[in-house]
C-alpha positions in Angstrom: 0.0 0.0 0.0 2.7 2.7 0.7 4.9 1.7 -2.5 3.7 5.3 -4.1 6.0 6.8 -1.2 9.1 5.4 -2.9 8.5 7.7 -5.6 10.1 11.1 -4.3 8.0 13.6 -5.6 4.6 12.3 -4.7 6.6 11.3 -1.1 7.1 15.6 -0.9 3.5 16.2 -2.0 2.1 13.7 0.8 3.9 15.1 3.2 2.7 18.4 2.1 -0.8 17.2 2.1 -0.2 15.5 5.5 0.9 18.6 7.1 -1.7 20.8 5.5 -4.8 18.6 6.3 -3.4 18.5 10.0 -3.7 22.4 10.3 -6.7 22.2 9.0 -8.3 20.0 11.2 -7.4 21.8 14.5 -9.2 24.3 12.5 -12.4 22.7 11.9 -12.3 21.7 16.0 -11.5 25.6 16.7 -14.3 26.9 14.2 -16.4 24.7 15.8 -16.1 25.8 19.4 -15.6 29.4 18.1 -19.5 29.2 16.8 -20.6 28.1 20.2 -18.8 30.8 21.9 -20.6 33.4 19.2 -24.2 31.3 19.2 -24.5 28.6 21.8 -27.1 26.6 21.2 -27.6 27.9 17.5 -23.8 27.2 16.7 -24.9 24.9 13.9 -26.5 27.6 12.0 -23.4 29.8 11.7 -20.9 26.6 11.3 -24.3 25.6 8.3 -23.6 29.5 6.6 -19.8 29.1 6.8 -19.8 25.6 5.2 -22.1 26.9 2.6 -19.8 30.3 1.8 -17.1 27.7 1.3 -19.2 25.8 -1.0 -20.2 28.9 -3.1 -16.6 29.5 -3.4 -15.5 26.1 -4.4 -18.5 26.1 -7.3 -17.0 29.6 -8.7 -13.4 29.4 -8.4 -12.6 25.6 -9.3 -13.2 25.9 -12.9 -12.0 29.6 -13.7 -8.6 28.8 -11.6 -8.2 25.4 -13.3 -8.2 27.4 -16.7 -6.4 30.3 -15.9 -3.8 28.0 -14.1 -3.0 25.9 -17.0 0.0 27.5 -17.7 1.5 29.1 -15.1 3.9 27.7 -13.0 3.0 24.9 -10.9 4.9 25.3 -7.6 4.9 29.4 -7.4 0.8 28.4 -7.9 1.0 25.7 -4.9 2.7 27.4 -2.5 1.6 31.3 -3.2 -1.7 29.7 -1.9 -0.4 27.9 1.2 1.1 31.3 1.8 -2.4 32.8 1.5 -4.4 30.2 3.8 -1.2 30.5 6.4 -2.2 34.1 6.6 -5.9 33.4 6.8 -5.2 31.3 10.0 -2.9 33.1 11.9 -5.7 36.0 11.6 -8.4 33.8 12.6 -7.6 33.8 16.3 -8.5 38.0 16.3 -12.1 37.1 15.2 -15.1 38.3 17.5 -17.8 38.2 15.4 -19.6 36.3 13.3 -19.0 38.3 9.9 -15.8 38.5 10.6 -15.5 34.4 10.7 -17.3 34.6 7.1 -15.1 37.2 5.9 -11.8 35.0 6.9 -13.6 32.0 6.1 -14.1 33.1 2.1 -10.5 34.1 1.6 -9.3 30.5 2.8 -11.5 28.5 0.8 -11.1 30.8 -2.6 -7.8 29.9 -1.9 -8.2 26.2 -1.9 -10.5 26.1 -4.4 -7.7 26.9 -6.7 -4.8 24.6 -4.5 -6.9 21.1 -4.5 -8.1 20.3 -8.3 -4.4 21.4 -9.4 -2.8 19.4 -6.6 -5.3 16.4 -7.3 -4.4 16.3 -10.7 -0.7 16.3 -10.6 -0.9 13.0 -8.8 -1.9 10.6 -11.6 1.2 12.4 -13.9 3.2 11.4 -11.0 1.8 7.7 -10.9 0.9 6.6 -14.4 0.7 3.2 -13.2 -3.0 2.3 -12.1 -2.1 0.2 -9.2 0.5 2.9 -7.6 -2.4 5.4 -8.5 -5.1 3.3 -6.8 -2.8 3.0 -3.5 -1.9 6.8 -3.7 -5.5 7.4 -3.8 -6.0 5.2 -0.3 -2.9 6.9 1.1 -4.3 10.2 0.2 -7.6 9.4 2.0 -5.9 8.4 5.0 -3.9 11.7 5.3 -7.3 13.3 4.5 -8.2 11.5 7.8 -5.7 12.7 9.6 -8.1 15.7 9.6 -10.7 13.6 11.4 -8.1 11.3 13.8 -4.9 12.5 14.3 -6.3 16.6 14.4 -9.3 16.2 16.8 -7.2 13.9 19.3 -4.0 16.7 18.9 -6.6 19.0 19.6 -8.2 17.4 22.8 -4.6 16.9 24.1 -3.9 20.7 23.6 -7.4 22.1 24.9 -6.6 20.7 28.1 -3.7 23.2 28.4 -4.6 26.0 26.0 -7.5 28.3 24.3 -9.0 26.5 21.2 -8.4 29.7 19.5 -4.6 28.8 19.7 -5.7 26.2 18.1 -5.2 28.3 14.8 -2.0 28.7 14.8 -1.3 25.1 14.5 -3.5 25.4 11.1 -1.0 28.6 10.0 1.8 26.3 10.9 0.5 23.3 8.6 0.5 25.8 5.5 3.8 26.6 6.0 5.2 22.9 6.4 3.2 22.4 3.6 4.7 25.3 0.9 7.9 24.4 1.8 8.0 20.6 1.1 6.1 21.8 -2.4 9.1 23.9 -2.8 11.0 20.7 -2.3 9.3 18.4 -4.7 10.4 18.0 -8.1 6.8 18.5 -9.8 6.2 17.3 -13.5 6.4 19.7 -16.1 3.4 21.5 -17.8 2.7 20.2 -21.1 4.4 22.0 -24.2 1.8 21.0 -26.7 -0.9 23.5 -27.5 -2.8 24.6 -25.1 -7.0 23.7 -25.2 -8.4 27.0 -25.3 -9.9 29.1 -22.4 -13.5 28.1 -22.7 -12.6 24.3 -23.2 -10.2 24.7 -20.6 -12.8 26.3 -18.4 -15.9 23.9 -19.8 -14.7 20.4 -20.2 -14.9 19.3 -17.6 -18.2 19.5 -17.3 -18.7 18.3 -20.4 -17.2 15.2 -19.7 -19.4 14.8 -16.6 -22.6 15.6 -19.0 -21.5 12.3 -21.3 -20.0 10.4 -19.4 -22.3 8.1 -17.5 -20.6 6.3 -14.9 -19.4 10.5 -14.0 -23.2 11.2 -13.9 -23.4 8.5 -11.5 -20.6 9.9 -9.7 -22.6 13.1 -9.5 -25.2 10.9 -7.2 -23.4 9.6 -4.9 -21.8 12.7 -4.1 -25.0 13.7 -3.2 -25.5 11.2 -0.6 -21.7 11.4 0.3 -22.1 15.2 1.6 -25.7 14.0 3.4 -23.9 11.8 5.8 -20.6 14.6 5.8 -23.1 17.5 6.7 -24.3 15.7 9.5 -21.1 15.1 10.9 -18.9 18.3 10.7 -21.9 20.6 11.2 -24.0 19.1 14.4 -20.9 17.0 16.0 -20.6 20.3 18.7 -24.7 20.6 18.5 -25.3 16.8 19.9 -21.8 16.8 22.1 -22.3 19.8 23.9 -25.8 21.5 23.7 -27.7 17.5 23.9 -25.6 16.2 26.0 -23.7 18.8 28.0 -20.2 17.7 27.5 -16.9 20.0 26.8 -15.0 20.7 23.7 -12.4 17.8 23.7 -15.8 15.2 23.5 -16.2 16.8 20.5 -12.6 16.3 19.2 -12.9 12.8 19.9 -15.9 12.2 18.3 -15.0 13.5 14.9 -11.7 11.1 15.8 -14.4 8.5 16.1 -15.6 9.5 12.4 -12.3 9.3 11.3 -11.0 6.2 12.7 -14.1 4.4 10.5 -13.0 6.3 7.7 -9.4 5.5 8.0 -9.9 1.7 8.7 -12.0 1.8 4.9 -9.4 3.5 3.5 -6.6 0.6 4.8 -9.1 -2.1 3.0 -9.8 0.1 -0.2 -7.0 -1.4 -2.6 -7.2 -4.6 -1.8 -11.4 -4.9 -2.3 -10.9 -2.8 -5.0 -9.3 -6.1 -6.9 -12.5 -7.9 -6.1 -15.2 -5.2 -6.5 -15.9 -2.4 -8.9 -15.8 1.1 -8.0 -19.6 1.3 -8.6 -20.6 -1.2 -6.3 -17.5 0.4 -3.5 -19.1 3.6 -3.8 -22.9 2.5 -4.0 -22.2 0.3 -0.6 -21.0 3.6 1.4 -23.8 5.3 0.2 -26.8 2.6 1.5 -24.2 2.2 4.6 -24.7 6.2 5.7 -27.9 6.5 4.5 -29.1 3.2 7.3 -26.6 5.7 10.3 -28.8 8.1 9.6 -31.8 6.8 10.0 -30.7 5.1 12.8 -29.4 8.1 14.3 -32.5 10.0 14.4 -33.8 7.4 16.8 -30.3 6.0 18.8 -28.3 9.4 19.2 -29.4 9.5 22.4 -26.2 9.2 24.6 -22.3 10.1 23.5 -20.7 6.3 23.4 -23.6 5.8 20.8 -23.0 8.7 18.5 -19.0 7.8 18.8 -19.9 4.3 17.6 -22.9 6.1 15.0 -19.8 7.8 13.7 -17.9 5.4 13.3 -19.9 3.8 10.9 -20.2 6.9 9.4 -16.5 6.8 8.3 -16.9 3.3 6.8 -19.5 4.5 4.8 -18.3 8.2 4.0 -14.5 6.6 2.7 -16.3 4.1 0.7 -18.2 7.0 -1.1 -14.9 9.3 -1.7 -11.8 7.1 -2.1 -12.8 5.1 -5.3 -13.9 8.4 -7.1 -10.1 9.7 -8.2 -10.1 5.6 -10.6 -13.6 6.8 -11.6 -12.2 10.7 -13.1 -9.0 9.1 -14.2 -10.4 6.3 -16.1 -12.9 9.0 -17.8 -10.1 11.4 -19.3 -7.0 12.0 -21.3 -4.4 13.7 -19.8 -4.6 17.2 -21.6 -8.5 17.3 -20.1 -7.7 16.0 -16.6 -7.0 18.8 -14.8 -10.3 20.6 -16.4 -12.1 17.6 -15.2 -10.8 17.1 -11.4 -11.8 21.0 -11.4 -15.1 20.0 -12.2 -15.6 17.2 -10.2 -14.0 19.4 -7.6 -17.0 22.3 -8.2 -20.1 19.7 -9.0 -19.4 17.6 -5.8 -19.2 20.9 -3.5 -22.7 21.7 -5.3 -23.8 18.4 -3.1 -22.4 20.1 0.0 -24.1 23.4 -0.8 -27.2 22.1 -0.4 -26.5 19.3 2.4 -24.4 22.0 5.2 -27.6 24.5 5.4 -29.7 21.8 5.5 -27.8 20.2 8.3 -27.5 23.6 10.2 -30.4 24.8 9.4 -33.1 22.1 10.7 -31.1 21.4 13.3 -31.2 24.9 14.7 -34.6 25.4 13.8 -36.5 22.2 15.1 -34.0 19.8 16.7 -30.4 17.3 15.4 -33.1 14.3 15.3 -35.1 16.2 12.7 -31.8 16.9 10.9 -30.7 13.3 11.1 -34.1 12.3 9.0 -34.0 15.0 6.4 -30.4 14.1 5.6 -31.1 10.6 5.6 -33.6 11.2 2.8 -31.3 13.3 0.8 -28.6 10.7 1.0 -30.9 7.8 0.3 -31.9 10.1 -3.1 -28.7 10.4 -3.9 -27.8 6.5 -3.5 -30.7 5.3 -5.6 -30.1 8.0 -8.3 -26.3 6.4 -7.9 -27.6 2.9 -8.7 -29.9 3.9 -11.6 -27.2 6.5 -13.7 -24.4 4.4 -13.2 -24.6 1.6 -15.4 -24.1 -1.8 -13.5 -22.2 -3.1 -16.7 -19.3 -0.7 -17.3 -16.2 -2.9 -18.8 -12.3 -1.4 -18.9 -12.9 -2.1 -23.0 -16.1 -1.0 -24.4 -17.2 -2.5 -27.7 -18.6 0.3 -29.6 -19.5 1.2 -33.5 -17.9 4.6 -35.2 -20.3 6.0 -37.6 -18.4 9.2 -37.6 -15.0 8.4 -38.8 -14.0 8.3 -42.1 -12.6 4.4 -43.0 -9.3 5.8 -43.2 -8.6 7.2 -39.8 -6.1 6.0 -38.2 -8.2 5.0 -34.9 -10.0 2.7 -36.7 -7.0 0.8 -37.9 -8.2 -2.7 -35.5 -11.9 -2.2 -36.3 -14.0 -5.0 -38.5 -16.3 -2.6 -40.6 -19.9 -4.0 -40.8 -23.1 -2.4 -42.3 -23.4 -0.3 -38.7 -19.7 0.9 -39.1 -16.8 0.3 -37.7 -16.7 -1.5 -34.6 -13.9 -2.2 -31.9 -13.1 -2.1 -28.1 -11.1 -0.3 -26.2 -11.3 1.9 -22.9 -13.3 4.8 -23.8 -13.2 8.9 -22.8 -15.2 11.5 -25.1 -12.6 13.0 -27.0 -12.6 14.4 -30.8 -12.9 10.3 -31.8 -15.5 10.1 -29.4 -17.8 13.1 -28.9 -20.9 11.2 -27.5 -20.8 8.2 -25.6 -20.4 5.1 -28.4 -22.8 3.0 -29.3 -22.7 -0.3 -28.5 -22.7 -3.0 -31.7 -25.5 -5.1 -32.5 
């Protein structure tokens, strides 16, 4: 599983991730308590707007930074935006109100909206080989949840001793670990064919997602996969410490519950990922959070409960994410990935747009039971749009028939011609030989 880490610059990149994702998960604990100092009770409503600001800015940036990024520099691009989230944490401490939070907030995420699809995408250049790819995707999930382990428990240990809103600097002090091992990594070099043009560059991504049906399936699940999310990192501090009347580090270490699930999936990932598909991975983790939340609108009535709710919760959630990067790489060519990890980046976050104020929101205006029951709705929506988009039968090698191509083009050289047109097999993206999704042969 960690073979990818004998390759030195995807070694420097984890790292950077690692150190990155570890800031900003003391963050996530300090936000949290910061909204119940600001709102009490109601702290889910402002953690719900914050979320959903952060969505809004992952939606518009993704796309437009992904294109205007395409050829600048990728490490001055990488780390000028660790700088920029450094500086956005160590000023996050000085907040007192809640606009202020918002104001921060937006910054930070505009900023990673532009730092995740291009550091995403770098990764299968780095790793052409599917099987190091696969096992770089598990190892990426599990430093994504260090977020949810390692950060929450560093955080309980250090809010015995300190403020939470100390807590911040350790975020400041991630970026900067993380910029400077960026610096250190020998990153591939930008492509000196042609560029695509902007408005391909900016839109083709999402064309591939609107003809690509196992990435309209994608689309579904990640409906269901921010359902069970939103319920997590919105109302963790609601249930912990409004319901049941418990301090901040409970909350750290239930969020290290949901992590721990999440981290124990990700361990399993490449090995059932030889046995299963990605579809049925990703389908499972969907029907698995939408049953913890339906469960947890009845049983979340005491904390060693939602710590083992949560749990689950992880299983479920890693199943959901982790398979997704084999789904986008196997649907694209290298000159469109990076538009297409910025869209996948921008449509999934739509999912979370709509599932964090619906978290907050319910939960703050009737109760977290209510929320648990209108999120499990939503996710079981988006699992059963998941198994009907995504078709069950979706081979490495797809037979298909060209009706398109002239019979001298030179992708048809292996194709039997019959009164149809020419038909062969082979793994399929929508590209100039394929600008709709093939046609199957007779």
């Amino acid at each position: 599983m960690f073979s990818p880490l004998r390759h030195r610059a995807y070694r420097h990149l984890f790292i950077a991730q690692v150190a990155a994702l570890l800031g900003t998960g003391m963050a996530t604990v300090a936000l949290g308590l910061l909204a119940h100092d600001l709102a009490g009770a109601s702290a889910g409503e402002i953690l719900g707007a914050a979320l959903a600001i952060k969505m809004i800015a992952y939606i518009g940036v993704a796309p437009f930074a992904s294109a205007l990024a395409a050829k600048l520099p990728r490490k001055t691009l990488l780390v000028s935006l660790d700088v920029v989230r450094a500086g956005v944490a160590a000023a996050l401490p000085f907040v007192g109100e809640a606009w202020q939070v918002y104001a921060l907030m937006t910054v930070l995420y505009v900023a990673s909206a532009a730092f995740t699809p291009a550091f995403q995408a770098m990764i299968p250049d780095l790793l052409p080989d599917e099987g190091e790819y696969t096992k770089a995707l598990s190892l990426s999930r599990l430093a994504a949840d260090l977020e949810s382990v390692a950060s929450p428990v560093a955080a309980a240990l250090l809010l015995a001793v300190m403020s939470y809103n100390n807590l911040f600097v350790g975020t400041a002090l991630g970026f900067v670990v993380s910029a400077l091992f960026v610096v250190s990594a020998v990153l591939p070099a930008l492509s000196r064919a042609q560029p695509l043009p902007f408005m391909r560059r900016l839109t083709g991504g999402l064309r591939l997602f609107a003809l690509t049906p196992r990435l309209r399936g994608l689309m579904a699940i990640s409906l269901a996969e921010a359902a069970g999310g939103a319920m997590v990192f919105v109302n963790t501090v609601v249930l912990v410490q409004s319901r049941f009347g418990l301090s901040g580090q409970h909350t750290a270490w239930a969020l290290a519950a949901f992590g721990l699930g999440s981290m124990g999936a990700a361990v399993a990932l490449p090995r059932l990922l030889t046995r299963v598909s990605d579809r049925s991975a990703m389908l499972w983790g969907a029907v698995i959070m939408t049953g913890v939340l339906l469960a947890g609108s009845v049983l979340a009535t005491s904390y060693v409960v939602l710590l083992g709710l949560w749990a689950v919760m992880g299983v479920g959630y890693s199943l959901t994410l982790t398979p997704a990067g084999r789904a986008l790489r196997r649907s694209s060519n290298a000159q469109d990935r990076p538009a297409l990890f910025a869209a996948q980046f921008a449509l999934s976050h739509a999912a979370w747009l709509v599932a964090y104020p619906v978290a907050g929101l319910v939960s703050a205006a009737v109760d977290p039971s209510a929320a648990f029951l209108v999120l499990a709705g939503l996710c079981a929506v988006g699992t059963v749009l998941g198994f009907v988009i995504w078709p069950a039968h979706d081979p490495a090698d797809l037979p298909h028939v060209h009706d398109n191509l002239s019979a001298g083009d030179a992708h048809l050289a292996d194709a039997k011609v019959t009164e149809a047109g020419a038909a062969h097999a082979h793994p399929v993206v929508i590209d100039d030989s394929h600008p709709r999704w093939p046609k199957r042969p007779d």
